[in-house]
N, CA and C of each residue as an Amber inpcrd file, in Angstrom:
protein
   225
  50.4180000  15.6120000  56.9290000  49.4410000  16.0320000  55.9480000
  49.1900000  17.5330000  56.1090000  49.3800000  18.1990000  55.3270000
  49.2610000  19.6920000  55.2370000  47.7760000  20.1880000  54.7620000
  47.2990000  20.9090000  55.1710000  45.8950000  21.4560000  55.6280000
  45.2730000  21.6660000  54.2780000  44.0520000  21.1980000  53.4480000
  43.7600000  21.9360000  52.3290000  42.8290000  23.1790000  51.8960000
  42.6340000  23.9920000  53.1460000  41.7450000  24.5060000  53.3790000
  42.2300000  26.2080000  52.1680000  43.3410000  26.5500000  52.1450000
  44.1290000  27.2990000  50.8980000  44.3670000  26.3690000  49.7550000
  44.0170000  25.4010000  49.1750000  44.4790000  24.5870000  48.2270000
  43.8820000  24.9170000  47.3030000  44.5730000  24.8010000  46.1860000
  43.9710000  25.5060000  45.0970000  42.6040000  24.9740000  44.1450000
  42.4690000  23.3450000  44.9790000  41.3060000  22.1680000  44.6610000
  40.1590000  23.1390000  45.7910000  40.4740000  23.5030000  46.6960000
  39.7180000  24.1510000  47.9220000  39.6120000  25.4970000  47.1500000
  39.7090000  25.6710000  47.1570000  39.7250000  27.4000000  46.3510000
  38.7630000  27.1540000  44.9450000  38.9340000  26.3640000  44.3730000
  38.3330000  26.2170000  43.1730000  36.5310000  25.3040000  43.3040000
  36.4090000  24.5960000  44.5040000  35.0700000  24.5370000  44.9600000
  34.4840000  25.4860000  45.7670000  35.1170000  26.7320000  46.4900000
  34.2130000  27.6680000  46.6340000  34.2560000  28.8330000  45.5190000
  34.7830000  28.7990000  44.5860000  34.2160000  29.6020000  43.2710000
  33.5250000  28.9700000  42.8200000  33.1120000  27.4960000  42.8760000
  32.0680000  27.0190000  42.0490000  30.3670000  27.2650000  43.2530000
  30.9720000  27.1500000  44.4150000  29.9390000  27.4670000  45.4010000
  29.5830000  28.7640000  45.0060000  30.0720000  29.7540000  44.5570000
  29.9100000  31.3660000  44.8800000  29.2120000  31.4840000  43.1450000
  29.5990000  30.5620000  42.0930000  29.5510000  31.0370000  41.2110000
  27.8410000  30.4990000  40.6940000  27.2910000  28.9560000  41.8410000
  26.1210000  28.4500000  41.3810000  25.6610000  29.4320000  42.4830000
  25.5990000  29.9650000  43.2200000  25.1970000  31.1830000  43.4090000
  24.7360000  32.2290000  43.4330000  25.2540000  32.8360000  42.5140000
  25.0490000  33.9790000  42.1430000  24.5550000  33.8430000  40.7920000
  24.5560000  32.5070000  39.7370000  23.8350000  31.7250000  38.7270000
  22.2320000  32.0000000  39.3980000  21.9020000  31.6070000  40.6980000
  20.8590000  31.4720000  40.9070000  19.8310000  32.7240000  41.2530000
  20.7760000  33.5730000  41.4430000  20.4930000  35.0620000  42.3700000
  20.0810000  34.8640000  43.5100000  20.8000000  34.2190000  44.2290000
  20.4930000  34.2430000  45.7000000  21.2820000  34.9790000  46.3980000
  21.2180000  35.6750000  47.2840000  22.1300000  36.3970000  48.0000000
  22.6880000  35.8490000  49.2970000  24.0090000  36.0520000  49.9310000
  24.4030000  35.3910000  50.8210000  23.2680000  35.3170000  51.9030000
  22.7000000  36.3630000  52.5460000  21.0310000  36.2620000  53.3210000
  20.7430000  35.5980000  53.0830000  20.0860000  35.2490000  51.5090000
  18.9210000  34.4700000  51.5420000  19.7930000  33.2040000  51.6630000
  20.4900000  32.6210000  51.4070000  21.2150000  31.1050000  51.2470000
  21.2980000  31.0090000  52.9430000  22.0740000  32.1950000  53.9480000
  22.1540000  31.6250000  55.2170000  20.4260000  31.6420000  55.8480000
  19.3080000  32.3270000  55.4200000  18.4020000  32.0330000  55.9170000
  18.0210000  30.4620000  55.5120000  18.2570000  30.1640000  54.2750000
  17.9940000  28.4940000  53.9310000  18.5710000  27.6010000  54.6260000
  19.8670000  27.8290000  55.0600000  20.3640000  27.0740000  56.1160000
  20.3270000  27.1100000  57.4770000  19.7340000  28.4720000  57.6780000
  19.4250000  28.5610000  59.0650000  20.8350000  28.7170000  60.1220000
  21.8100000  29.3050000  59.1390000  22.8610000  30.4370000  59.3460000
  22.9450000  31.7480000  59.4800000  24.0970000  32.5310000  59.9330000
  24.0610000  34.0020000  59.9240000  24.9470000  34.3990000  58.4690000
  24.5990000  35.4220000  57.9240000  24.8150000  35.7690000  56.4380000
  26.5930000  35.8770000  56.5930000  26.9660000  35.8210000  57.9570000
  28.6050000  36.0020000  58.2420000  28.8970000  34.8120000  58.0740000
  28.8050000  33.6940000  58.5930000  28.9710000  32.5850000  58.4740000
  29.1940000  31.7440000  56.5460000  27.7620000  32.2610000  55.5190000
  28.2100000  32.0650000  54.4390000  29.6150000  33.0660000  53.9470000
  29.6020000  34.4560000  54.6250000  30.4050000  34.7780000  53.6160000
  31.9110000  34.0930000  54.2380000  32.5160000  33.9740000  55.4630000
  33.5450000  32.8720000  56.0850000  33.9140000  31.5230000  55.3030000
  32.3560000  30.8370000  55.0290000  33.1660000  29.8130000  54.2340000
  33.3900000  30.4490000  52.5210000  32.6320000  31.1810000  51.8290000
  33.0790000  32.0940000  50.9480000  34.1740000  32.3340000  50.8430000
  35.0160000  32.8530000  51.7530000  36.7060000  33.7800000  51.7350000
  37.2390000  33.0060000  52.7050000  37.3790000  31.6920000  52.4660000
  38.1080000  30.8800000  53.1160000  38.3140000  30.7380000  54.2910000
  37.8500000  31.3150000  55.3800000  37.6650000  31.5780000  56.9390000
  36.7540000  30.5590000  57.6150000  36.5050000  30.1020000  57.0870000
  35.6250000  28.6790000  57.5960000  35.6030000  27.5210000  56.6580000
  35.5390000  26.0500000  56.7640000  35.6830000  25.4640000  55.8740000
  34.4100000  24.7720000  56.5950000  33.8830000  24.3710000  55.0840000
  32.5470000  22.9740000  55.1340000  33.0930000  21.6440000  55.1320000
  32.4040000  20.5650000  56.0390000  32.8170000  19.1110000  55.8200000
  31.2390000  19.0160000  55.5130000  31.5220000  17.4190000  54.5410000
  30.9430000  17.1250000  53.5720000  29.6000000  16.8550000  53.6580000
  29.1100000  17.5770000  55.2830000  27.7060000  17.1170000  55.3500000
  27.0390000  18.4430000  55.1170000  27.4670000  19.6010000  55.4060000
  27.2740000  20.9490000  54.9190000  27.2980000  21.2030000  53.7700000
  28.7060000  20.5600000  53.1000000  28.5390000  21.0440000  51.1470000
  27.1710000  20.8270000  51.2340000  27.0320000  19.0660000  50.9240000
  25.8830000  18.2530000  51.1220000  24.5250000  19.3930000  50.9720000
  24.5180000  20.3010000  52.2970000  23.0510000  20.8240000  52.6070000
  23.4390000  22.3670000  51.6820000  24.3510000  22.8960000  51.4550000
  24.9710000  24.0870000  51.2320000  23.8270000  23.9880000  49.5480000
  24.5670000  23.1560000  48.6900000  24.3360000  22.7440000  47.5850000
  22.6510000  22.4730000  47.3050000  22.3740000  21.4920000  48.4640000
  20.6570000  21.2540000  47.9940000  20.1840000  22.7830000  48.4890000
  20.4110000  23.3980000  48.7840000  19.9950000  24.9620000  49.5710000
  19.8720000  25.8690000  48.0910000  20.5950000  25.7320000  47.0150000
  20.7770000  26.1390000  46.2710000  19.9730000  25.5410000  44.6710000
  19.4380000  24.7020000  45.1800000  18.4800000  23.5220000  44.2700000
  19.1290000  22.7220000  43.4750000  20.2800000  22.4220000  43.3130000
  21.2250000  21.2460000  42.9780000  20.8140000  20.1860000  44.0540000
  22.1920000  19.3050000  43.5680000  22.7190000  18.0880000  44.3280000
  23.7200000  17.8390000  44.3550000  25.0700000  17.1990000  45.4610000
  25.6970000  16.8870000  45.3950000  26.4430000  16.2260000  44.2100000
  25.9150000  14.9120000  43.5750000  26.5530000  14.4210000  42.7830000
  26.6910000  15.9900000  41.2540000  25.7850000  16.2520000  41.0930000
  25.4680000  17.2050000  40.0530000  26.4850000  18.6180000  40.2460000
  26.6920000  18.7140000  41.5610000  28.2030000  19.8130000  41.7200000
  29.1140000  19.2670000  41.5470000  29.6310000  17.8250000  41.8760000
  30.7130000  17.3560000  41.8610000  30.9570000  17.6720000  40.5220000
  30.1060000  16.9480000  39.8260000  30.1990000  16.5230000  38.3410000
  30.8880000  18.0370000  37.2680000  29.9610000  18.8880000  37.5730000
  30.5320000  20.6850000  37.1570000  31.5510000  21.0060000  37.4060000
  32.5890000  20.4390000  38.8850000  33.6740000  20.8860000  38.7850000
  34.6100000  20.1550000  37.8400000
């Protein structure tokens, strides 16, 4: 099984991460202060240098005042 962390399905949920985002005007700061991250850390999973498992989208997303099912659904 080859890694999907460059996949173009992977690539296309952190433009939707970056894009409800910046929809919201939050800045990478303020989103890693909501998570109680360092602002390096959002921009890593941002530019592909870190990847989220699904309990992070999970908190990434409500951080942003969505929900899971409601991002899925947008992509």
């Amino acid at each position: 099984m080859h890694k999907t962390l460059y996949s173009q399905q992977y690539q296309k949920l952190l433009a939707q991460l970056r894009a409800l985002r910046q929809e919201q005007g939050i800045t990478q700061v303020e989103l890693a202060k909501r998570l109680g991250w360092t602002q390096m850390d959002v921009s890593k999973v941002e530019t592909s240098v870190r990847r989220l498992d699904v309990i992070e989208l999970k908190l990434w997303v409500e951080a942003l005042g969505s929900d899971l099912p409601a991002f899925v659904a947008r992509m």
